[in-house]
C-alpha positions as CSV (number, residue, x, y, z in Angstrom):
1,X,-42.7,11.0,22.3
2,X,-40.8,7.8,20.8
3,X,-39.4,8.0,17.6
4,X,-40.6,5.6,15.2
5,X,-39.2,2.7,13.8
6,X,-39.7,4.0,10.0
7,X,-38.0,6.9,11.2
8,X,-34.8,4.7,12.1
9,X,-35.5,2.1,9.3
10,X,-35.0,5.7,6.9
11,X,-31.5,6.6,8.4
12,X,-30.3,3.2,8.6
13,X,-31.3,3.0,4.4
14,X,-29.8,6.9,4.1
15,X,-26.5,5.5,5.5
16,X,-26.1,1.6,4.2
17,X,-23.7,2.9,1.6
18,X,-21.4,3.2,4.8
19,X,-21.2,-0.3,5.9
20,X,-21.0,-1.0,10.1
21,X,-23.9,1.4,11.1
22,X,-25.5,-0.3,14.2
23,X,-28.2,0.8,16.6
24,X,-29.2,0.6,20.1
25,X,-33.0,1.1,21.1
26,X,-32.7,3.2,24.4
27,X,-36.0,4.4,26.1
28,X,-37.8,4.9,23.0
29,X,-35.1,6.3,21.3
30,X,-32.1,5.0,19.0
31,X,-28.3,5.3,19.4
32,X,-26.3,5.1,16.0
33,X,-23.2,3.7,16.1
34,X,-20.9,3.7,13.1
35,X,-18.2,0.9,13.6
36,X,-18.4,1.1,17.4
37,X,-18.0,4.8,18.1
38,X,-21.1,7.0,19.0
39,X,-22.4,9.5,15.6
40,X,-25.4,10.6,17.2
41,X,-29.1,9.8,17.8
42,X,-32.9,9.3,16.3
43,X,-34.8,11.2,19.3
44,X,-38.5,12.3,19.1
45,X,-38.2,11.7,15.0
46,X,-34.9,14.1,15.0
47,X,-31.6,12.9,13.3
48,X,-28.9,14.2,15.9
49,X,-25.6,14.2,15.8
50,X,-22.8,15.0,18.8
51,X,-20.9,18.3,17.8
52,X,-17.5,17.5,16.6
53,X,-15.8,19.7,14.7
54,X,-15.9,18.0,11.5
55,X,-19.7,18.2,11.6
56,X,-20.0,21.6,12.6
57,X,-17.8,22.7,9.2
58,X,-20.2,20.5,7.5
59,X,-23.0,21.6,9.0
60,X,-22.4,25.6,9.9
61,X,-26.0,26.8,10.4
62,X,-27.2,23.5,11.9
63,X,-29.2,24.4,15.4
64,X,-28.0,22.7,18.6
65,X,-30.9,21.2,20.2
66,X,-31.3,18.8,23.8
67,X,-32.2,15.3,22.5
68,X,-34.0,15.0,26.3
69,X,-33.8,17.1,29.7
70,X,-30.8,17.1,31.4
71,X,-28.4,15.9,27.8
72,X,-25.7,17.6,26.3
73,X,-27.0,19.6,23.2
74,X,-26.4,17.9,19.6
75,X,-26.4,19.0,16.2
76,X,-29.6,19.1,14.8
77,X,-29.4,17.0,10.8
78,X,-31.9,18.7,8.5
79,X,-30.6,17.2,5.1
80,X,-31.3,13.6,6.2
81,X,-33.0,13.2,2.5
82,X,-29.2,13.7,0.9
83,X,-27.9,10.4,0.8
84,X,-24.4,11.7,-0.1
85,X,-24.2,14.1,2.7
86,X,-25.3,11.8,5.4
87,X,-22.6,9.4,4.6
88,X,-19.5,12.0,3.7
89,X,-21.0,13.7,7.5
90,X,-20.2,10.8,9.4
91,X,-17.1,9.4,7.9
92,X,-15.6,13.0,8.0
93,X,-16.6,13.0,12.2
94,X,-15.3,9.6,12.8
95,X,-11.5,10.4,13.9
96,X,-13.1,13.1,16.3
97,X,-15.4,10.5,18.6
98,X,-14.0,8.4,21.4
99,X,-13.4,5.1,20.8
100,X,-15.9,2.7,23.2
101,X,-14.8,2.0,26.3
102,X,-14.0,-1.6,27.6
103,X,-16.2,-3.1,30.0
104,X,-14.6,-4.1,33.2
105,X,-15.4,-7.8,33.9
């Protein structure tokens, strides 16, 4: 099931305090960037966000669920109504992610 665009329009508002948070639509589903570097995902109406270590602190009793078949499991976001939280989460986890890669021309 595609996540909706309200969905995504909510977590873009939750995190505007932030400043460069991007998206990509993929398949149905959203990519969030946060100044170039992969945070996570909006997949089947599920905030997701990739396991670094700094979210797991922040996040200790978060479940780890597949965002689709054949992914790598992600930290599953319940406090997406926390403003605050949302935005301290994925400034804390932004050392941990890989920077983008260049694209070979």
């Amino acid at each position: 099931m595609p996540s909706s665009k309200d969905y995504l329009d909510y977590i873009l508002e939750q995190l505007s305090p932030l400043g460069g948070v991007e998206y990509k639509a993929m398949m149905g589903e959203y990519i969030i960037y946060y100044h170039g570097r992969i945070v996570g995902g909006i997949y089947d109406n599920r905030f997701l966000m990739k396991p670094t270590a700094a979210a797991r602190e922040m996040m200790p009793d978060a479940a780890m669920e597949l965002p689709y078949e054949g992914a790598k499991e992600m930290l599953m976001v319940d406090n997406v109504d926390n403003r605050e939280f949302l935005c301290d989460l994925v400034e804390a986890m932004y050392e941990e992610l890989p920077a983008p890669k260049r694209k070979h021309r």
